[in-house]
N, C-alpha and C positions, 0 to 999 in steps of 0.2 A: 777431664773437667773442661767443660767450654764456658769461658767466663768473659762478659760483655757486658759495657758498659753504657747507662743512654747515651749516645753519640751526641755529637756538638755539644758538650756541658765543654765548661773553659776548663780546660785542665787547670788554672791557677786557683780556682776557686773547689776543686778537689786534692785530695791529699793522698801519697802516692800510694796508702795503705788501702783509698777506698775505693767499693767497687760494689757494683752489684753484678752478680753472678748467677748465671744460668747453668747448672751443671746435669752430666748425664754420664752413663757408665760407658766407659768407651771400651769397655770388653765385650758389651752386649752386643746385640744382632738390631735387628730393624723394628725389636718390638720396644729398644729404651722409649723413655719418655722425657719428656721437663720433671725431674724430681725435686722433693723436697731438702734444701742447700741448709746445714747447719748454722750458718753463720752466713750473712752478705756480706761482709767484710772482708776481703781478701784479693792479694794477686794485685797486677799495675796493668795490665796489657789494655788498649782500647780498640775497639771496633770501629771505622768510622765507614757510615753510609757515604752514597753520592751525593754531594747537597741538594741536587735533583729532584731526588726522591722524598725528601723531607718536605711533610705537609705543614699549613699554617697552625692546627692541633697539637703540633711536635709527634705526630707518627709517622714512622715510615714503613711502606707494604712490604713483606716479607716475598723473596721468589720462590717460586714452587721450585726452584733448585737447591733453594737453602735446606741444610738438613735441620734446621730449629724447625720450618714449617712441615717438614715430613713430622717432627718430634711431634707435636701439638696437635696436627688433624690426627694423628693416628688414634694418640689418646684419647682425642675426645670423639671420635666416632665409635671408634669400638667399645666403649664404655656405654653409647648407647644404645649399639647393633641389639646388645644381649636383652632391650626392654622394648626392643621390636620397633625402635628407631630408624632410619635410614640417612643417616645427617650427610650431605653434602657441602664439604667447605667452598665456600667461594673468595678468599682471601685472609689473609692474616695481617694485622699491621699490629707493628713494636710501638710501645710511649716510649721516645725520648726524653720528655721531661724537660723539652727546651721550648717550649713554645712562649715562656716566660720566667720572669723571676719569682716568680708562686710559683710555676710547674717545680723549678728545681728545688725551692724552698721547699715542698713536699716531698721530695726523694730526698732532702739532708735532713727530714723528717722523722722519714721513718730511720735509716740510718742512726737516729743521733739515739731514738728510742729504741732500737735494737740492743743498741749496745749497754743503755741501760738495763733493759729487761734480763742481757744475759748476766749483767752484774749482780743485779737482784734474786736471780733464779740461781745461781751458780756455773754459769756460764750456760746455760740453755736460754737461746730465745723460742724455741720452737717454733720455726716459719715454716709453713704450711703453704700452696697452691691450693685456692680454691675459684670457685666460678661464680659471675653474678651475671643473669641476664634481667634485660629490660626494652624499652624505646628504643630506636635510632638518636633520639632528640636526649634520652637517658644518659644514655653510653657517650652520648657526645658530650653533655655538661658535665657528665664526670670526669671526663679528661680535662677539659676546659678548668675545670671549678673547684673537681672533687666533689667529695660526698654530701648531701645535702641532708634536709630533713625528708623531701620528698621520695628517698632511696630506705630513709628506716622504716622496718615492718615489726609489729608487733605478734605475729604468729609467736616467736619465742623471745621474748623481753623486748625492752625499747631499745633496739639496734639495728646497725644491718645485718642480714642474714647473708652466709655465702654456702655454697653445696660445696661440699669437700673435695677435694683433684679427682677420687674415683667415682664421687656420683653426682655427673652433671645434670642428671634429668629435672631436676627441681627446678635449676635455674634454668635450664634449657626451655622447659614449660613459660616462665614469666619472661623471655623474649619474645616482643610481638613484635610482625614482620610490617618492615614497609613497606612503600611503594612499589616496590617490586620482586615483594614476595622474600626478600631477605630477613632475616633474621641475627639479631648481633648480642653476643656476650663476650664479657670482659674474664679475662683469665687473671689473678688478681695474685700477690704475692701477699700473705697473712701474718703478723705477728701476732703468735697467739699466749705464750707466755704459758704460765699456769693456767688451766682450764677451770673448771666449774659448772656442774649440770643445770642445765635452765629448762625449764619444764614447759612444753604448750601453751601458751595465752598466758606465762607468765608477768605479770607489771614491773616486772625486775629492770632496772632502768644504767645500773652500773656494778663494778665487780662487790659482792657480798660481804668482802674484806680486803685489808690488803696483800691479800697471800695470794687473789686470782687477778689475772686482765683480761683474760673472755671466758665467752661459756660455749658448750658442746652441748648436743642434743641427746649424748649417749659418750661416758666415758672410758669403755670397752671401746668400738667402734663407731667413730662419730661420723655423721653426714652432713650436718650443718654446724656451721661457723656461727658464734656472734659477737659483734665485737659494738661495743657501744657507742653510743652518739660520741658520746666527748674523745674518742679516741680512734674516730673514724677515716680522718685523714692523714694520723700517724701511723697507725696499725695495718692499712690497707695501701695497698702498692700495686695500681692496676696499672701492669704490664704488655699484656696483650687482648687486641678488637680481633673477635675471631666472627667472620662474616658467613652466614651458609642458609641455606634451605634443610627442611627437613619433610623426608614421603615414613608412610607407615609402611612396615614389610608385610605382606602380605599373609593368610596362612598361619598368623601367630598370635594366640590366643593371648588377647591382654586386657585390661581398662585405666585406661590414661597411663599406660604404660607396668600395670601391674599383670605378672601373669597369671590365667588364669588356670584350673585345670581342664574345661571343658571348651571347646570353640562357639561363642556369641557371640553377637557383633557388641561391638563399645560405642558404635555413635549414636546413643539415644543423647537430645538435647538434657543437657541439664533442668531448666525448668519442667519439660516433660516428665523424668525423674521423680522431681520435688514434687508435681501434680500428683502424680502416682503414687507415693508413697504416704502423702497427706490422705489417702483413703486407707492405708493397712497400716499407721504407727500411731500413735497416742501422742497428744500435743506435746505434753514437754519436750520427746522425742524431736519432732518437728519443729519446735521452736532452736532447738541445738545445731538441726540441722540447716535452717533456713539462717541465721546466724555465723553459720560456713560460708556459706552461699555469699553473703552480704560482705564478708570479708575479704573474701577472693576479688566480687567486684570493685571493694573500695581498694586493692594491691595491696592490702595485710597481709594476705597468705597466699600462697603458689596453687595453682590449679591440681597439682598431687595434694597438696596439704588438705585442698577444700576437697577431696573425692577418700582421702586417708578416713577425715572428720567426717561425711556419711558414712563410709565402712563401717565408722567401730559401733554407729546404733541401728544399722542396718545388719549388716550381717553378710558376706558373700553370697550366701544360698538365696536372702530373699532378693539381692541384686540382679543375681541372674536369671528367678524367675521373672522378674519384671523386664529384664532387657529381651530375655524371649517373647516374652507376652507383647513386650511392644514392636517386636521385628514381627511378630506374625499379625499380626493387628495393620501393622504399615504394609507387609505385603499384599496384604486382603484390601487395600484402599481404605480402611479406617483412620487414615490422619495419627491412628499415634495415640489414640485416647485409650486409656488405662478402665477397665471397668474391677470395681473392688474383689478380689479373688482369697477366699479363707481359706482355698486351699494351700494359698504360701507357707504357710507357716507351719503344714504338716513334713 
């Protein structure tokens, strides 16, 4: 068990029971990970950086010798390799939690509701790792700030949305790169408590009683988190800024990360798309799907979510004849332009 504490908290103002803790199987090989900690409570021992290194944020960068940053890039690249991702880390930095007396006040936050929830639940809080990406200016105010209104989406009720430790691609997609080409997501520690299924473009706004305190997208196997506005910067404990670019691999049939069986290209423009299909589906169709569309640009829903939501009134088959029809269309010098084809549909 590797267990660390945000550095520079005053020890007087912790108590020597509490601790937040990073733990992983130390019988494992090179493939452990940052795992899901039963309990944050536990243990005395403290970590302390170089004061150096501590930024005015309260983060400090992690070294590519540290084995936490072997732990975290590995996880989260190879979680994406398999969707034909190519993610390269360019740094990781830890929250401290000391940039202020809010920052700590939010770690003895979740802390104090942890230990609620496991009183409530019978000693389960159920904290989960999960992922949120966004802005540079995103990821910054929420360390700075915490959660705001501008972080809740309403793809699945009114809350934040987080992708679950093994499927980062959601969030990965709603990171958009800065200046120079980076990309940043928060690797976030979750109190999830009792769960409860919350359904697509649900208006569900808080837990349905009091037997839940979030909801899953799937309660067999969950991929997204949601944890509600009113409980968003007790429930959420963003841990680590994990920095990186991302290339596509080459040779690997997919669309926006879904595999396919057949090799196509995936980069037809979205609005091209939309043009094209507004000539082979029936309005209502098109109105459901242009309503995706509008969603993703207003950052309701993740760029999978809004390509999920054409899938399902589209269909795979009539996708791919259109991303054909428009790769041979582009290669022939035709701009891309879709002419109506009845054969799709045979």
């Amino acid at each position: 068990m590797l267990r660390l504490l945000p550095a520079a908290v005053d020890r007087r103002l912790v108590p020597d029971d509490d601790e937040i803790s990073v733990s992983e199987d130390e019988s494992s090989d090179d493939s452990s990970y940052v795992s899901d900690c039963e309990s944050v409570i536990s243990g005395t021992r403290i970590v302390e950086p170089h004061p150096r290194e501590i930024q005015p944020d309260g983060l400090v960068r992690l070294d590519l010798s540290d084995k936490l940053h072997g732990i975290i890039e590995k996880k989260f690249t190879s979680r994406l390799n398999v969707h034909g991702v190519n993610a390269q880390v360019q740094y990781i930095h830890r929250n401290l939690f000391n940039s202020s007396a809010i920052s700590l006040a939010r770690l003895r936050s979740f802390q104090i509701f942890t230990k609620a929830v496991e009183k409530k639940n019978g000693g389960d809080s159920n904290i989960k790792y999960a992922w949120f990406g966004g802005s540079k200016d995103e990821i910054n105010k929420i360390i700075l700030h915490g959660f705001g209104h501008d972080n809740i989406r309403t793809s699945f009720g009114h809350g934040v949305v987080l992708s679950a430790d093994h499927s980062p691609l959601e969030s990965m997609e709603s990171a958009i790169p800065d200046d120079d080409g980076i990309k940043h997501i928060l690797l976030c520690r979750v109190l999830l408590g009792k769960t409860e299924l919350v359904n697509p473009f649900s208006t569900q706004c808080h837990p349905s009683s009091e037997d839940f305190q979030s909801g899953v997208d799937n309660l067999g196997s969950p991929t997204k988190f949601v944890v509600w506005s009113s409980q968003m910067n007790t429930h959420i404990l963003p841990e680590f800024v994990i920095s990186f670019k991302t290339f596509s691999i080459t040779n690997r049939p997919q669309l926006d990360g879904v595999h396919l069986r057949k090799p196509v290209s995936p980069w037809i423009p979205i609005p091209d798309l939309i043009a094209a299909l507004s000539k082979l589906l029936p309005p209502k169709a098109m109105k459901e799907i242009t309503q995706y569309r509008r969603s993703y640009i207003e950052h309701k829903i993740s760029r999978r979510e809004m390509i999920q939501g054409i899938r399902e009134f589209t269909g795979d088959r009539l996708l791919l004849m259109v991303l054909k029809d428009f790769t041979e269309q582009r290669r022939h010098g035709l701009g891309g332009k879709l002419e109506s084809r009845s054969d799709l549909f045979k």
